[in-house]
C-alpha positions in Angstrom: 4.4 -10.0 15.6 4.5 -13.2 17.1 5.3 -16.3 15.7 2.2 -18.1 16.2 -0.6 -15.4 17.1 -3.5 -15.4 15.0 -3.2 -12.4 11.9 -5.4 -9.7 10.7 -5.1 -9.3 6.5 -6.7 -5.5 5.7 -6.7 -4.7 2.2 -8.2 -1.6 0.8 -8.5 -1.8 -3.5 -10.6 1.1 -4.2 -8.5 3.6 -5.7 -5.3 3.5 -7.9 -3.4 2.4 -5.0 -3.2 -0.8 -3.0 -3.3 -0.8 0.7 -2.3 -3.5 2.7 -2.6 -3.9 6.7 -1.3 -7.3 9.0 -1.6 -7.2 12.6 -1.4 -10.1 14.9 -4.3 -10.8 17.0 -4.4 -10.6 20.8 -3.8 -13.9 22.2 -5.4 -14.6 26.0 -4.0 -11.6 27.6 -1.7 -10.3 25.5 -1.8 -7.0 23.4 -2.8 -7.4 19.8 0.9 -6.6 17.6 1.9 -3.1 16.1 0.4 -3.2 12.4 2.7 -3.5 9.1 1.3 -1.4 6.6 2.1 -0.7 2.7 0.7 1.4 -0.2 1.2 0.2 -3.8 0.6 2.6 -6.3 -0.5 -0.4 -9.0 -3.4 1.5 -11.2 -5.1 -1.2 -13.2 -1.7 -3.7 -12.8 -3.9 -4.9 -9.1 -4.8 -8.1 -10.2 -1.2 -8.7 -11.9 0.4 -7.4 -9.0 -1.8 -8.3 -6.0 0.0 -11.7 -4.7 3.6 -10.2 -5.0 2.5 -6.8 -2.7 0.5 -9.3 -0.3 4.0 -11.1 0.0 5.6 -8.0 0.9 3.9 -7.7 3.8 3.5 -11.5 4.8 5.0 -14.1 3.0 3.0 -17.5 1.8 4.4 -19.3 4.2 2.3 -17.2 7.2 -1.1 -17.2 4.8 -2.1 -20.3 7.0 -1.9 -18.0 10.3 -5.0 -15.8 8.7 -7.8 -15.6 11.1 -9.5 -12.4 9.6 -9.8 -10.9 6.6 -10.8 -7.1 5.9 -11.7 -5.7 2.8 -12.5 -2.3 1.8 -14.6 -2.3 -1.3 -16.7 0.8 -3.1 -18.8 1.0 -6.0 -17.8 4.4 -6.9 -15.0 7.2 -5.9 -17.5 8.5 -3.0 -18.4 5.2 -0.8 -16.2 3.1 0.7 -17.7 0.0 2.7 -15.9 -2.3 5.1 -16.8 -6.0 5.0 -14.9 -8.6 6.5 -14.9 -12.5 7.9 
């Protein structure tokens, strides 16, 4: 990733596990960075856990860098919709 591109956040809560996703954005010209991804098998410890696995990934100190934000949400088991900003 590189130091200053923009980042990417994807986070998938829908099940009993935590995904997360960071990729750096493609700066003018550039190809956008290989993703880091991570499973965390949390069950209902996702709210207790969530900051801690989000570090993981990316630490606080990169949370200013976050240009977009992904999140994969579903009402049930068989539905999953994408929404992000």
């Amino acid at each position: 990733m590189s130091a200053d591109a923009p980042l990417l956040l994807a986070l998938h809560s829908s099940s009993e596990t935590l995904a997360v996703g960071v990729q750096s954005l493609p700066l003018a010209g550039e190809p956008a960075g290989e993703p880091r991804l991570a499973a965390f098998p949390l069950g209902r410890r996702l709210s207790n856990a969530l900051l801690p696995c989000l570090e993981e990934l990316l630490p606080a100190d990169q949370w200013p860098r976050l240009a977009r934000l992904v999140v994969a949400t579903g009402p049930d088991r068989k539905s999953t919709r994408l929404n992000s900003s």
